[in-house]
C-alpha positions as CSV (number, residue, x, y, z in Angstrom):
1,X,4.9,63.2,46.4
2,X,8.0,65.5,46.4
3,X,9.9,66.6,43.9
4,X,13.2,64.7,44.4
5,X,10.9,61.1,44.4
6,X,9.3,62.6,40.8
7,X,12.8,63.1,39.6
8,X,13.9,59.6,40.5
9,X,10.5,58.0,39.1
10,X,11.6,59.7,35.3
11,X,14.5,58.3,36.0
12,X,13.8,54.9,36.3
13,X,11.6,55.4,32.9
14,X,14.8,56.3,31.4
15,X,16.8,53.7,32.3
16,X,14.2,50.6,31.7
17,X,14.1,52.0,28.1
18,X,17.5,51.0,28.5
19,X,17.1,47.4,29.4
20,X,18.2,48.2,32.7
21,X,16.6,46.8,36.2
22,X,15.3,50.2,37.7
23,X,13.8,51.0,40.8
24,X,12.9,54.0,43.5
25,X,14.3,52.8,47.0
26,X,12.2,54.6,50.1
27,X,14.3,53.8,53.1
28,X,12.6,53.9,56.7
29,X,14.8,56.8,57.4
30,X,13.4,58.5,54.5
31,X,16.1,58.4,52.1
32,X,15.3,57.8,49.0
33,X,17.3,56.4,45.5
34,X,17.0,54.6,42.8
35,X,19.1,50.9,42.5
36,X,19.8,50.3,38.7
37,X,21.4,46.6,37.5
38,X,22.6,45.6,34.5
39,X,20.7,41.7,34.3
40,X,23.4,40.8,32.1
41,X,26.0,41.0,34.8
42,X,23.9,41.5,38.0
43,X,27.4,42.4,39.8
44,X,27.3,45.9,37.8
45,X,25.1,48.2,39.9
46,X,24.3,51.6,41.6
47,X,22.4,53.8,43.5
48,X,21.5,57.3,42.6
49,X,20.1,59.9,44.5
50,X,18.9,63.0,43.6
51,X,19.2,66.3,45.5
52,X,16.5,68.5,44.6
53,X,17.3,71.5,47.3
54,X,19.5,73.0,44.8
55,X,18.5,75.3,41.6
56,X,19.0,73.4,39.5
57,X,18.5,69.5,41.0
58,X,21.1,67.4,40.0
59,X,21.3,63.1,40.4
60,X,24.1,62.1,42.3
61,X,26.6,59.0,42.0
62,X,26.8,56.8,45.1
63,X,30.4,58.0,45.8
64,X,28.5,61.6,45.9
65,X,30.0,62.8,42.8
66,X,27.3,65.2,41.1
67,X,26.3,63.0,37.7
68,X,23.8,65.1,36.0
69,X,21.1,67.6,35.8
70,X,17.8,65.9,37.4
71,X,16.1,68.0,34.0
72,X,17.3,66.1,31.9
73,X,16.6,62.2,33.0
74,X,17.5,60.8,29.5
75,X,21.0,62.1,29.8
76,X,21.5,61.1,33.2
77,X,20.4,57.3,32.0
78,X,22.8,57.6,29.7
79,X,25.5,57.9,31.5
80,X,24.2,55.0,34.2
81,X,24.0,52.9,31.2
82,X,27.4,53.8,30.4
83,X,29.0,52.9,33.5
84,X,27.2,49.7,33.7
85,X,27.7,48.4,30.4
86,X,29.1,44.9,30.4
87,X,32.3,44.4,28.6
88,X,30.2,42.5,25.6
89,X,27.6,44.7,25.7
């Protein structure tokens, strides 16, 4: 398993702590993410990838803005959680 999948995998830990739907995405080209929804408003989601080539990895937003260091998965759920928190959350 490579890195970048191990990265992902914390990841998802992270944000199911969260109470957030979490999961790593293989596509058949290869690519791999992770789709997170919030299930109290299933329209709030987003893939994240994670780029491991560099020194240090970071996770990257779907847009490809960098989002966070791929060291530190509890920070990077953070800021998921953040951006899909429902207004009455």
């Amino acid at each position: 398993m490579d890195e970048g999948f191990r990265h992902l995998e914390r990841l998802v830990d992270e944000l199911d702590a969260r109470g957030l739907l979490a999961r790593v995405v293989r596509t058949q080209s290869g690519r791999t993410f992770v789709r997170v929804i919030n299930p109290r408003a299933t329209s709030l989601a987003e893939n994240v990838t994670c780029r491991p080539q560099a020194s240090p990895a970071y996770y990257w937003w779907s847009w490809g803005e960098r989002m966070h260091r791929a060291d530190d998965p509890a920070g990077a759920a953070t800021k998921v959680a953040r951006v899909l928190a429902a207004v009455s959350d």
